[in-house]
C-alpha positions as CSV (number, residue, x, y, z in Angstrom):
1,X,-58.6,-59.8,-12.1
2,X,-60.1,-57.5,-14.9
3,X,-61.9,-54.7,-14.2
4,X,-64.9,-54.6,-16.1
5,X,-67.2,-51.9,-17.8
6,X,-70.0,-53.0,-16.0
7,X,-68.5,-53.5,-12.5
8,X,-67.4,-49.8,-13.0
9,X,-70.6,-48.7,-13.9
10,X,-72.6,-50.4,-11.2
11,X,-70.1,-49.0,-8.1
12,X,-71.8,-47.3,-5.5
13,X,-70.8,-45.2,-2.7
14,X,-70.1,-46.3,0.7
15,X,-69.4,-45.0,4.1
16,X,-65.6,-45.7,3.4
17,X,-63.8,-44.9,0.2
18,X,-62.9,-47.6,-2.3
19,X,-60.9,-49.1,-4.7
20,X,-61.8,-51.3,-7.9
21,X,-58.8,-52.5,-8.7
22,X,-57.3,-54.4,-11.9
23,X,-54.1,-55.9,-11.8
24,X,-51.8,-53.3,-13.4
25,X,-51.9,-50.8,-11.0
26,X,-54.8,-48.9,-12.5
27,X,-58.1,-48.3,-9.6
28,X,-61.1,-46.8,-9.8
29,X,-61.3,-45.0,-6.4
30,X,-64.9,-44.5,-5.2
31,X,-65.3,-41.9,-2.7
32,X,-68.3,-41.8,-0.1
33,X,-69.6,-38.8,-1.5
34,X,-70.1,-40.5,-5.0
35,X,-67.2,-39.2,-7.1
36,X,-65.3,-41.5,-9.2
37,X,-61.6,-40.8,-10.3
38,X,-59.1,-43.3,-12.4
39,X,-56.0,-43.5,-10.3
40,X,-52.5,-45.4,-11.1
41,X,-50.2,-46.4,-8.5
42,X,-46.2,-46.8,-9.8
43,X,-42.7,-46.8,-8.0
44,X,-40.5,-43.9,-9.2
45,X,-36.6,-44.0,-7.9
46,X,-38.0,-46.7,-5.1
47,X,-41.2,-44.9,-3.7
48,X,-44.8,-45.5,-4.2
49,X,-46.2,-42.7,-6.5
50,X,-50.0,-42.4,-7.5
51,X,-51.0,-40.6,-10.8
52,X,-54.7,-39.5,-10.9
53,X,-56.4,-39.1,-14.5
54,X,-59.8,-37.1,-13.3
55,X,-63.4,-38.9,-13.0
């Protein structure tokens, strides 16, 4: 599934952090506070790895 601009824009925080999620990897992770941050999760020599790119 896509993640769209407007699904993005209309996420709000929770009691329990969350993740909008497309299908390469790429999340927006929600926190309960409010924050946003892009994350990526990869494999590197055969363990998960997660690259964060800031809000």
């Amino acid at each position: 599934m896509a993640l769209t601009d407007t699904a993005c824009k209309n996420a709000k925080a929770t009691d329990k952090p969350q993740k909008l999620s497309d299908s390469g990897g790429l999340h927006l992770f929600v926190s309960p506070s409010g924050s946003r941050l892009w994350r990526m999760a990869y494999r590197f020599d055969g363990k998960q790895k997660q690259l964060s790119f800031g809000a």
